[in-house]
C-alpha positions in Angstrom: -8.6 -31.0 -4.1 -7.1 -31.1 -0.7 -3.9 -32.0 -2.4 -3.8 -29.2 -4.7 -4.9 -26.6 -2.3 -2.4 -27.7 0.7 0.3 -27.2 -2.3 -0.8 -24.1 -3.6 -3.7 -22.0 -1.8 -4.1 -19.6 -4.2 -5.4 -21.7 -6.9 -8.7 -21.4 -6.0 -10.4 -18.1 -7.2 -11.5 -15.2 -4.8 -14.1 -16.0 -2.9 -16.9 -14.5 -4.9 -19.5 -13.9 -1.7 -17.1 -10.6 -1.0 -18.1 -9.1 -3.8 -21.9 -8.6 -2.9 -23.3 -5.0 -3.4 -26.6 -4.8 -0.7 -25.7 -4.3 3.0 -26.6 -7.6 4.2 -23.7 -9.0 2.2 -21.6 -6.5 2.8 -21.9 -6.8 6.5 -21.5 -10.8 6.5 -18.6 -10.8 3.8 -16.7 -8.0 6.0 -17.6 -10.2 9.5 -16.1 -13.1 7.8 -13.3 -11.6 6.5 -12.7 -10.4 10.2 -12.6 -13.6 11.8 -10.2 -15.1 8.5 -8.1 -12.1 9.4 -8.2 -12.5 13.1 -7.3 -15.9 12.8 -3.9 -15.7 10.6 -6.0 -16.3 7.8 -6.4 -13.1 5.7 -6.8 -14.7 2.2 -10.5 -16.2 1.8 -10.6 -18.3 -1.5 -12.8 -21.1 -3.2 -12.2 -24.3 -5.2 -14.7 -25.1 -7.6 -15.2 -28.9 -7.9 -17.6 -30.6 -10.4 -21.3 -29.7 -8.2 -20.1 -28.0 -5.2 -17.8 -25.3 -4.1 -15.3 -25.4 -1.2 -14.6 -22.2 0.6 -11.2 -21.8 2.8 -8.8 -19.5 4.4 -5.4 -19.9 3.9 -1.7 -18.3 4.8 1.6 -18.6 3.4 2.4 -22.0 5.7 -1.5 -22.9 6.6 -5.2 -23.4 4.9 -8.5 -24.2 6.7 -11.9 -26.0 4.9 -14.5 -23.3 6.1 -17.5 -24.5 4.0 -19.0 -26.7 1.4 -22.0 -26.0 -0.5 -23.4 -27.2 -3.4 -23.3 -24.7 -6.9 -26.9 -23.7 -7.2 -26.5 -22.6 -3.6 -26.8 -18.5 -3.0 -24.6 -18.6 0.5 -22.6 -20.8 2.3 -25.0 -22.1 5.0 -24.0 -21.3 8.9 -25.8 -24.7 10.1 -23.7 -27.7 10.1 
């Protein structure tokens, strides 16, 4: 995966968590996009492996691994 992703970012699909309708999600999908955006990172994607689901930010020359969480998960969890 890390191959694949370094090579071409945008091969993962949107990140799906910035689609959420209520205001909670709204709010936390907008403060993450934020930081991505802040950081030179405006395109928020994930990679779908087998059980989990890998979320990153990437540019045109750089990606950064954000979060992992398993597939039955709701949200990416803030506690490491």
């Amino acid at each position: 995966m890390v191959a694949v992703v370094s090579w071409l970012p945008a091969n993962g699909r949107p990140a799906r968590f910035l689609g959420g309708r209520s205001a909670q999600a709204r709010l936390r999908a907008n403060s993450v996009q934020a930081l991505a955006t802040q950081a030179g990172l405006p395109n928020l994607r994930e990679y779908v492996l087998s059980r989990h689901v890998a979320l990153y930010a990437h540019s045109k020359v750089e990606v950064v691994f954000l979060a992992l969480k398993h597939r039955r998960q709701l949200i990416y969890s803030a506690e490491g």
